[in-house]
C-alpha positions, 0 to 999 in steps of 0.5 A: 841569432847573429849566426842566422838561427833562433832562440828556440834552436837553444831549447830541447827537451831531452838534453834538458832533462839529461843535463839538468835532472842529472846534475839534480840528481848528482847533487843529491845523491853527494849533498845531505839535505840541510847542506843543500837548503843552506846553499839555496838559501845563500842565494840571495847574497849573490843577488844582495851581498852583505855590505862589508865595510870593514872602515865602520865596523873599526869606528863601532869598535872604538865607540863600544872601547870608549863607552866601556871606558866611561861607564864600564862594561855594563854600559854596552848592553843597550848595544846588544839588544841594538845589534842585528848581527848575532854574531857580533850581539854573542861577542858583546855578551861574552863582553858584558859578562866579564869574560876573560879576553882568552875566554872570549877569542876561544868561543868566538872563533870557534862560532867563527870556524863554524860559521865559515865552514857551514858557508863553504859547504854550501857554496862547494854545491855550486861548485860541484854542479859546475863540475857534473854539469859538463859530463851530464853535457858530453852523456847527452851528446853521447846519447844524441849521437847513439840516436843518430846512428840508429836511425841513420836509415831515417833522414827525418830523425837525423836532425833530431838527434844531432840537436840534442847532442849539440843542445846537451853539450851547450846546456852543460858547458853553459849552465858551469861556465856561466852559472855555477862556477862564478856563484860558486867563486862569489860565494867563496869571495863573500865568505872570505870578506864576512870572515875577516870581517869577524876577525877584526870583530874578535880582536876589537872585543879581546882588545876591550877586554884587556882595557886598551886604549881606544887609540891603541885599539883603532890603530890595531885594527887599522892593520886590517884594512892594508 
């Protein structure tokens, strides 16, 4: 606009479809389809990330070492029940069952591997639409270009096509740049954060198990926060 254009010199329908159906239509040929619905699904921590607060979740640990000082570890179901997290709701059963530490640390980061895979997968499908999004672009353009030539005994199709082929390459560069590659980087950011925020999870639980002190404990997991 400031160039002194409009907003709807931005739309056309043609390198929409070849931009926007194309990079569907990459994603799905690439993608299995439980992948792409947990990567839509994942949208909405972009939106409304996780609170990741690694401070209170080393409070909450120390709290669940001082209960199970007390009252031993059947103390800590009333927690289970309490807790929205499965994940951290497993680690606290493994816990109250009586598990051994090693026990313990071996199921939960093998969830823990799982989870962030699961995780990685779908954030990679924003990724790759940032990848295919570009070339869809530059086809369009291509496909744009190709129109001019044909009708270059036509000046009234001319601007048409020229059009399409600048739009397409907009859409492409646009829809990587602006969109999918920094939800795809978000995303990887998130995860990073959750899966650390499990590791100390995980550490604080095999720590109970071995019946450390709740000092001791606080200090360990405090390295986690450097």
């Amino acid at each position: 606009m400031l160039k002194g254009s409009t907003v709807g010199a931005l739309w056309n329908a043609a390198a929409f479809v070849i931009v926007f159906a194309g990079t569907a239509a990459a994603l799905l040929v690439q993608t299995q389809g439980k992948v792409l619905r947990h990567a839509f699904k994942m949208l909405k921590m972009i939106y409304r990330p996780p609170q990741h607060q690694p401070g209170d979740l080393i409070s909450r640990i120390v709290g669940w070492s001082e209960i199970s000082r007390r009252q031993g570890l059947l103390g800590l179901e009333p927690q289970i029940e309490a807790e929205p997290d499965p994940f951290v709701s497993k680690g606290l059963q493994l816990l109250v069952d009586g598990g051994e530490p090693e026990a313990i640390r071996s199921v939960l980061e093998v969830d823990l591997e799982t989870r962030e895979a699961i995780d990685l997968a779908g954030a990679k499908v924003y990724e790759m639409a940032g990848i295919y999004s570009p070339t869809l672009g530059i086809i369009g353009a291509v496909m744009g270009l190709m129109a001019v030539m044909q009708n270059l005994a036509d000046p009234s199709k001319l601007g048409h096509g020229i059009a399409a082929a600048f739009v397409a390459t907009i859409y492409g560069v646009a829809l990587a740049n602006l969109f999918m590659l920094p939800m795809a980087a978000r995303l990887k950011g998130l995860i990073s954060k959750q899966t650390r925020m499990r590791e100390i999870l995980i550490e604080g639980l095999v720590s109970i198990a071995q019946g450390d002190n709740p000092r001791q404990i606080e200090a360990r997991l405090q390295g986690y926060l450097a």
